[in-house]
C-alpha positions in Angstrom: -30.1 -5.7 -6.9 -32.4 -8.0 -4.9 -30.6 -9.4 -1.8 -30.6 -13.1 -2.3 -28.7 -12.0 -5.4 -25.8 -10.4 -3.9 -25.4 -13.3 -1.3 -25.3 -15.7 -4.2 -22.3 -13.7 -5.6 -20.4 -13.5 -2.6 -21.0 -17.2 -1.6 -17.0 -17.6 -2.2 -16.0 -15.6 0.2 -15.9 -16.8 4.2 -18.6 -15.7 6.4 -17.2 -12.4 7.6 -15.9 -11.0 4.2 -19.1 -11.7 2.4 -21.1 -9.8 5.8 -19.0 -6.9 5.5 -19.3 -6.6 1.5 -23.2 -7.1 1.6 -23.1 -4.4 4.6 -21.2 -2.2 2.3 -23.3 -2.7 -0.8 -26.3 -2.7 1.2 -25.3 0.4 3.3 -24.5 2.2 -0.4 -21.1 2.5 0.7 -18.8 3.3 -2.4 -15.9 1.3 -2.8 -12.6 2.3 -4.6 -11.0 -0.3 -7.3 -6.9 -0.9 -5.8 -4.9 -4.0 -7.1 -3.0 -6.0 -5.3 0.1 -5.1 -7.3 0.1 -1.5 -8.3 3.4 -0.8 -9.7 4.5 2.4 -7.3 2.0 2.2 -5.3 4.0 3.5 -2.5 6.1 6.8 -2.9 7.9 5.5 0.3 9.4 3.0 -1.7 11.2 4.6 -4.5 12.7 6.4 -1.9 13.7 3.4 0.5 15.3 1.8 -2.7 17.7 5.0 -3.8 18.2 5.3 -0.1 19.5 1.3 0.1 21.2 1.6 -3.3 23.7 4.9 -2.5 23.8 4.4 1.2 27.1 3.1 1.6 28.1 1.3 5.6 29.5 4.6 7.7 32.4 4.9 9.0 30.7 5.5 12.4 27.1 6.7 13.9 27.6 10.1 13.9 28.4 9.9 9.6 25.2 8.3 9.1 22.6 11.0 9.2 24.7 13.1 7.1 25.3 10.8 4.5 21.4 9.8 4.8 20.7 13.4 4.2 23.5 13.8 1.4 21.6 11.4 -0.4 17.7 12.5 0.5 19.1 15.7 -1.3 20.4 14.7 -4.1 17.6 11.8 -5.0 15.5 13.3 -7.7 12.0 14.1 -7.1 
């Protein structure tokens, strides 16, 4: 694709994003496709939300990491 004609695509974007996508295309840099809102995107989630859901105020510090740990092993994988 003929320069001008990239820059014409990209003249939405502000100055530095449109440099650093011609750079890319230009530089035949392969980009991947990733929405903004990929349902479970994140493993690290799932596991923060059983975690919040079971995890139940301690009676004190010392219970915490065992019930934290009760509940990393029964979570299913």
């Amino acid at each position: 694709m003929p320069r001008h004609r990239i820059r014409a695509h990209y003249e939405q974007l502000s100055e530095f994003g449109r440099g650093r996508i011609i750079e890319l295309k230009e530089g035949a840099y392969q980009t991947l496709f990733w929405p903004a809102r990929l349902p479970d995107s994140s493993a690290i989630k799932h596991v923060w939300d059983v975690m919040g859901s079971r995890l139940h105020l301690p009676r004190n510090v010392d219970f915490l990491p065992r019930q934290m740990e009760q509940i990393w092993h029964e979570a299913p994988q």
